[in-house]
N, C-alpha and C positions, 0 to 999 in steps of 0.2 A: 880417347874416344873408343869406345868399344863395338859399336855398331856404326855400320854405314850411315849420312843422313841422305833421305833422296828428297828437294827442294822444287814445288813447282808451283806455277799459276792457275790449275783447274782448265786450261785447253786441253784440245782432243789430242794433241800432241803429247800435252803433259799424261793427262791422263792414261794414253795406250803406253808412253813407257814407263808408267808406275806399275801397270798391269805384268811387264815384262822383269821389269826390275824385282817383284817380289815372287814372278816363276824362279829366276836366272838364283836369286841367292837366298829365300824365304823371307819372310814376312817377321820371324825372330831377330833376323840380323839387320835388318832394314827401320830405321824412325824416317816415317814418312810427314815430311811437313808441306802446307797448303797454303801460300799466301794469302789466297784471301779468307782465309779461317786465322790465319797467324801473323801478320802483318807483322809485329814487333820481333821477327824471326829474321828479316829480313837485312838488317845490319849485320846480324851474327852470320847471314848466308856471303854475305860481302867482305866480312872480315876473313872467313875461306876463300875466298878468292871467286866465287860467282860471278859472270858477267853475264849470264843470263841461264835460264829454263826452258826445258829439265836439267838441271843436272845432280851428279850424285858424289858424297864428298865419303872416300873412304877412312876406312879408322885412323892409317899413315896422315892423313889430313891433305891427298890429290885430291884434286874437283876434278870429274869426266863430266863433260858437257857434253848432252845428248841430242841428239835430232833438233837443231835450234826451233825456240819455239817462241820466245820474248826476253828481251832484253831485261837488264835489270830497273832499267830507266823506265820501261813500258810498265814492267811490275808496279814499281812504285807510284804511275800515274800521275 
């Protein structure tokens, strides 16, 4: 993987640290994906290791989980 992925669910949570996330490293090295625009993303977010959002999976392939905001359980509904 060559860019970061940053995984979230459209809360105001998720959302303020997409905003941060693409000050802190740009908007080039960041693929920002949106559960509910993406939904079949979501496995591949759990196969990295996600236990919930925001979080962001660097190129090494660690998850940092961010300011918790919903579970992956919650995601999926």
């Amino acid at each position: 993987m060559s860019k970061s992925i940053f995984y979230h669910a459209g809360c105001p949570v998720c959302v303020s640290a997409e905003q941060d996330i693409i000050s802190l490293i740009g908007n080039e090295n960041v693929e920002i994906v949106h559960f509910g625009e993406s939904k079949s993303r979501i496995r591949e977010a759990e196969n990295y290791g996600v236990t919930s959002v925001p979080a962001l999976v660097t190129p090494n392939g660690n998850v940092l989980h961010i300011n918790y905001g919903a579970s992956m359980s919650e995601v999926k509904g």
